[in-house]
Backbone as a chain_set.jsonl record, in Angstrom:
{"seq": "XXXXXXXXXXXXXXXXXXXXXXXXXXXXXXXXXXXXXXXXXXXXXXXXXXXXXXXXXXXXXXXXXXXXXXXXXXXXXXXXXXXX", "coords": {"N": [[56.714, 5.688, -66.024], [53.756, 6.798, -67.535], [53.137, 7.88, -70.683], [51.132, 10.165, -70.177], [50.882, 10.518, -67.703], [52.943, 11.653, -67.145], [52.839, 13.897, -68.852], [51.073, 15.217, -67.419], [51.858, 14.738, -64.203], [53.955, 17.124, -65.125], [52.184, 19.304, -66.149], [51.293, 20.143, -63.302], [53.494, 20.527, -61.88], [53.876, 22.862, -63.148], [52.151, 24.891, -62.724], [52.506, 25.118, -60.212], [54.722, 26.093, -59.795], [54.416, 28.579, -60.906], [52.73, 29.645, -59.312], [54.285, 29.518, -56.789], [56.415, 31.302, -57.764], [54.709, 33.747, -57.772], [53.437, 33.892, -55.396], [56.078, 34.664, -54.033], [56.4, 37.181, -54.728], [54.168, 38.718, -53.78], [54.094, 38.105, -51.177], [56.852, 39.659, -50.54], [55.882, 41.96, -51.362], [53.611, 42.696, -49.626], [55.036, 42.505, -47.426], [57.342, 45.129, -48.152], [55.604, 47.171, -48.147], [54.855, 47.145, -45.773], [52.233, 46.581, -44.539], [49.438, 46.153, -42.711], [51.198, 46.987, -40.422], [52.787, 44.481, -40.658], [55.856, 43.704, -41.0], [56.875, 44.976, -39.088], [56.562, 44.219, -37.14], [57.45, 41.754, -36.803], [60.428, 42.301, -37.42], [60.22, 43.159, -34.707], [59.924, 41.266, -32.686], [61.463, 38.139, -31.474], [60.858, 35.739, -32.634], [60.67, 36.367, -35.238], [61.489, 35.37, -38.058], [59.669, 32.653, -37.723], [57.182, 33.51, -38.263], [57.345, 34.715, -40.356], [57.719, 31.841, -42.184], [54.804, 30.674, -41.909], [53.529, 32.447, -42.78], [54.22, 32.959, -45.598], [53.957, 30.624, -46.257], [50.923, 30.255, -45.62], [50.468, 31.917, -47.777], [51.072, 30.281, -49.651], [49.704, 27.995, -49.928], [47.381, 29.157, -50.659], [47.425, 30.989, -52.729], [48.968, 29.044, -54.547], [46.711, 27.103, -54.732], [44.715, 28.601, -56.099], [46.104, 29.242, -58.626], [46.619, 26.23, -59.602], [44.089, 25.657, -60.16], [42.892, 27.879, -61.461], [44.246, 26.438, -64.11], [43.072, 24.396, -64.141], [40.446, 24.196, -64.92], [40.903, 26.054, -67.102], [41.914, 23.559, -69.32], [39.614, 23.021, -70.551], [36.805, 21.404, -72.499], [35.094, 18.729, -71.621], [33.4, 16.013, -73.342], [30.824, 14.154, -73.513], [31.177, 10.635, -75.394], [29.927, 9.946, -78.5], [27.027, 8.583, -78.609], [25.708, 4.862, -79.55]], "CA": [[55.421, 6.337, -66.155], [53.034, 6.436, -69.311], [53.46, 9.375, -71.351], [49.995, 10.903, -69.688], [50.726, 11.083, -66.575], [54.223, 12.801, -67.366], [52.154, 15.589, -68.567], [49.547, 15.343, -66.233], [52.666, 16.122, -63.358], [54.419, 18.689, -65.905], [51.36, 20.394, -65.802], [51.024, 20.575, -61.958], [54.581, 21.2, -61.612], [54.202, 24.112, -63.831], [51.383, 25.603, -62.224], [52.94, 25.212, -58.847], [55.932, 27.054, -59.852], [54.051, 29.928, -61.289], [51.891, 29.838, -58.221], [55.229, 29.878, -56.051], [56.608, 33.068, -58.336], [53.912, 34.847, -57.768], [54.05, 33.823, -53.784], [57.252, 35.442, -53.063], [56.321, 38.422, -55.084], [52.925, 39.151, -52.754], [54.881, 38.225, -50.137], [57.937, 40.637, -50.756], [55.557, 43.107, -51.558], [52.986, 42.997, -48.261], [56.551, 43.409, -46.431], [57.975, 45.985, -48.3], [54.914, 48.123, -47.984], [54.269, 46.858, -44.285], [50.817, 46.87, -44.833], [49.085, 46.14, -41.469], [52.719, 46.696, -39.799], [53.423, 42.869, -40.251], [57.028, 43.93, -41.073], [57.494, 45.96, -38.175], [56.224, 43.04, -36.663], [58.095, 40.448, -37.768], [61.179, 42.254, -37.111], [60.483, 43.561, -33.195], [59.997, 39.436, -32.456], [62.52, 36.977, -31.543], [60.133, 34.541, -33.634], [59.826, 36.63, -36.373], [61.73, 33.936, -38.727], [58.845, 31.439, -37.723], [55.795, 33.609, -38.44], [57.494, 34.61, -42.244], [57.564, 30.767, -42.599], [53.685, 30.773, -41.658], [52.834, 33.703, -43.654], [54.982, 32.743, -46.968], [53.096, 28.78, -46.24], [49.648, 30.706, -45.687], [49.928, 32.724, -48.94], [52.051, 29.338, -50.881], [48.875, 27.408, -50.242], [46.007, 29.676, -51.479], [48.065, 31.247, -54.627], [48.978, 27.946, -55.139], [45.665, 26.553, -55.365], [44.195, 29.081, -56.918], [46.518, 28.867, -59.755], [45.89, 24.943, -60.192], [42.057, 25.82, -60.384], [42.693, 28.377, -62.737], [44.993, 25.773, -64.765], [42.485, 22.995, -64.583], [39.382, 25.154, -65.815], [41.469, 26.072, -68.805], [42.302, 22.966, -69.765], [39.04, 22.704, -72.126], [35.571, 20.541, -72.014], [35.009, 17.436, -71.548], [32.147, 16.046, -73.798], [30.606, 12.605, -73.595], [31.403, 10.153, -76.522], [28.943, 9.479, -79.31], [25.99, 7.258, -78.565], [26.209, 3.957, -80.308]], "C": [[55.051, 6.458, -67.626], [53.035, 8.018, -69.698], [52.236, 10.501, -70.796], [50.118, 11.174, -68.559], [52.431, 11.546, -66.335], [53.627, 13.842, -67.546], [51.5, 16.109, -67.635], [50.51, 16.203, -64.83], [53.553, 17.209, -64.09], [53.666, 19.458, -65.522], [51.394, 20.607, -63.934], [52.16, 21.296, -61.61], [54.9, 22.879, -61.616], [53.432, 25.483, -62.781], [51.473, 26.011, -60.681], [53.785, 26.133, -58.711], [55.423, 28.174, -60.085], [53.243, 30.591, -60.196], [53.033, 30.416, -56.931], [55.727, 31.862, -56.174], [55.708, 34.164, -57.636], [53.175, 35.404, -56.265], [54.661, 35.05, -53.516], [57.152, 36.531, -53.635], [55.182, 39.076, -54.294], [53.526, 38.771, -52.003], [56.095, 39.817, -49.638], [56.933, 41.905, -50.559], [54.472, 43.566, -50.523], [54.622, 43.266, -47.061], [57.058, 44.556, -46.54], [57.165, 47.288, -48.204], [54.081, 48.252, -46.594], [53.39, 46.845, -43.812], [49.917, 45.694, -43.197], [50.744, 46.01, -40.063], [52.917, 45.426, -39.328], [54.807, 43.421, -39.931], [57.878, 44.252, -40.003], [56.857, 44.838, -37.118], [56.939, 41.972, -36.084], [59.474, 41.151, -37.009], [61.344, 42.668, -35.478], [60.486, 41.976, -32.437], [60.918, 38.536, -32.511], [62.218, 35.712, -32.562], [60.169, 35.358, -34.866], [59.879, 35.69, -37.602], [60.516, 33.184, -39.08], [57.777, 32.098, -38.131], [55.9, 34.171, -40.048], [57.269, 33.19, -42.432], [55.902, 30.766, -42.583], [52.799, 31.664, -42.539], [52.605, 33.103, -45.213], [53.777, 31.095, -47.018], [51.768, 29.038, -46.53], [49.797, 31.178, -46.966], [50.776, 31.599, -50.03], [50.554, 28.533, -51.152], [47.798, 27.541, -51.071], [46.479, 30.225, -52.795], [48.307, 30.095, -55.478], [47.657, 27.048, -55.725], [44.77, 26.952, -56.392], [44.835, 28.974, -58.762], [46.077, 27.455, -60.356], [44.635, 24.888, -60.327], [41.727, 26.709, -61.446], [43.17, 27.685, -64.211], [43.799, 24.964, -65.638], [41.053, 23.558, -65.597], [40.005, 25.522, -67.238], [41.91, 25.269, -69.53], [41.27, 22.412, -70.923], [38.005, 21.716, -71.682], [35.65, 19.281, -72.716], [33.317, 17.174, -72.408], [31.966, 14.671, -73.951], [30.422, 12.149, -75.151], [29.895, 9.956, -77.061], [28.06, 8.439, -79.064], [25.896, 6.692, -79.642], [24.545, 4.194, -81.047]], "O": [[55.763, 6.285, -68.615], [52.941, 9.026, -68.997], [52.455, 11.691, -71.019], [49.477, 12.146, -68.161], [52.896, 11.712, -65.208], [53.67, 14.763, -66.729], [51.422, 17.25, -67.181], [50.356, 17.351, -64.411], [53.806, 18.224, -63.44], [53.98, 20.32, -64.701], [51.639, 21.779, -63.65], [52.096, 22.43, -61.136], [55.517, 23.688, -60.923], [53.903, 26.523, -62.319], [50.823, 26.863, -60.075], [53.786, 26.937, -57.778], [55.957, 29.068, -59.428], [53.074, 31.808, -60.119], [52.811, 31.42, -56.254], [55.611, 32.889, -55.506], [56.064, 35.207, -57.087], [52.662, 36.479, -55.953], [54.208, 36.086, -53.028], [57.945, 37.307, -53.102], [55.395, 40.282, -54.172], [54.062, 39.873, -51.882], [56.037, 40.635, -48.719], [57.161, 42.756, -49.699], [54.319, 44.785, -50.449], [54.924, 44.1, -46.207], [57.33, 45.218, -45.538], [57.746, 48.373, -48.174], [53.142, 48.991, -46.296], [53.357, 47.062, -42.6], [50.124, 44.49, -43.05], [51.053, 45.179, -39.208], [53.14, 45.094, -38.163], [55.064, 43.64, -38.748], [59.078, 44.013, -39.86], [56.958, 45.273, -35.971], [56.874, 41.498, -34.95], [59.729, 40.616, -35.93], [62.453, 42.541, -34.959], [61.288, 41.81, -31.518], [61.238, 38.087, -33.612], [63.027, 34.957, -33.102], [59.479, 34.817, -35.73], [58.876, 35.245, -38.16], [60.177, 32.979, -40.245], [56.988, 31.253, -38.553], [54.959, 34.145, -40.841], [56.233, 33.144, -43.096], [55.613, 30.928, -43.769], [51.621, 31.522, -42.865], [51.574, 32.859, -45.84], [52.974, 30.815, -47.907], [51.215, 28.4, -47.425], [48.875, 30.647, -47.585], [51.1, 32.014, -51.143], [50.164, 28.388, -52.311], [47.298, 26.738, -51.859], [45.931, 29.909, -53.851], [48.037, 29.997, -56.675], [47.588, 26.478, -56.813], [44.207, 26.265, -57.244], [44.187, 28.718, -59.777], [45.355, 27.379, -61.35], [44.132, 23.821, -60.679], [40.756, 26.606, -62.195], [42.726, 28.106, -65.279], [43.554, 24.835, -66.838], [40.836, 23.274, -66.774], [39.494, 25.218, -68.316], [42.424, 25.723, -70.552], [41.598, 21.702, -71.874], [38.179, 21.158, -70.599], [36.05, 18.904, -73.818], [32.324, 17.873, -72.204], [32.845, 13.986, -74.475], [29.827, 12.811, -76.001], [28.902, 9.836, -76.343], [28.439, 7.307, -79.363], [25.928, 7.321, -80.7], [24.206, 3.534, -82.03]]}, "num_chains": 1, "name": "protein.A"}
């Protein structure tokens, strides 16, 4: 790969990971405060396992995106080259 699109996935990588972090911490923390009694939920359910996977996936996607949208916006303007 060409040195640009090494950064190009660095950057996504990065922003994925920070997007993840910040996942399992809103995650952890709608559990630990059981906030519409998911928790109590979750654990009276033979499934409960499968609907944390669902949850954690639901809140990996939208933190996640949101982060890469906040990433890409900060990456600075684009301005068309000098007319000849």
């Amino acid at each position: 790969m060409i040195a640009g699109q090494r950064e190009f996935f660095r950057f996504i990588a990065g922003r994925l990971l920070v997007g993840t972090v910040i996942t399992l911490a809103a995650v952890v923390a709608v559990l630990y405060a059981d906030l519409g009694g998911v928790a109590t939920l979750m654990r009276a359910s033979p499934d409960g396992w499968l609907y944390l996977i669902l949850m954690t996936g639901g809140f990996w996607v939208t933190i996640g995106g949101i982060t890469l949208a906040i990433g890409i916006m900060g990456l600075g303007e684009w301005n068309d080259p000098p007319g000849d």
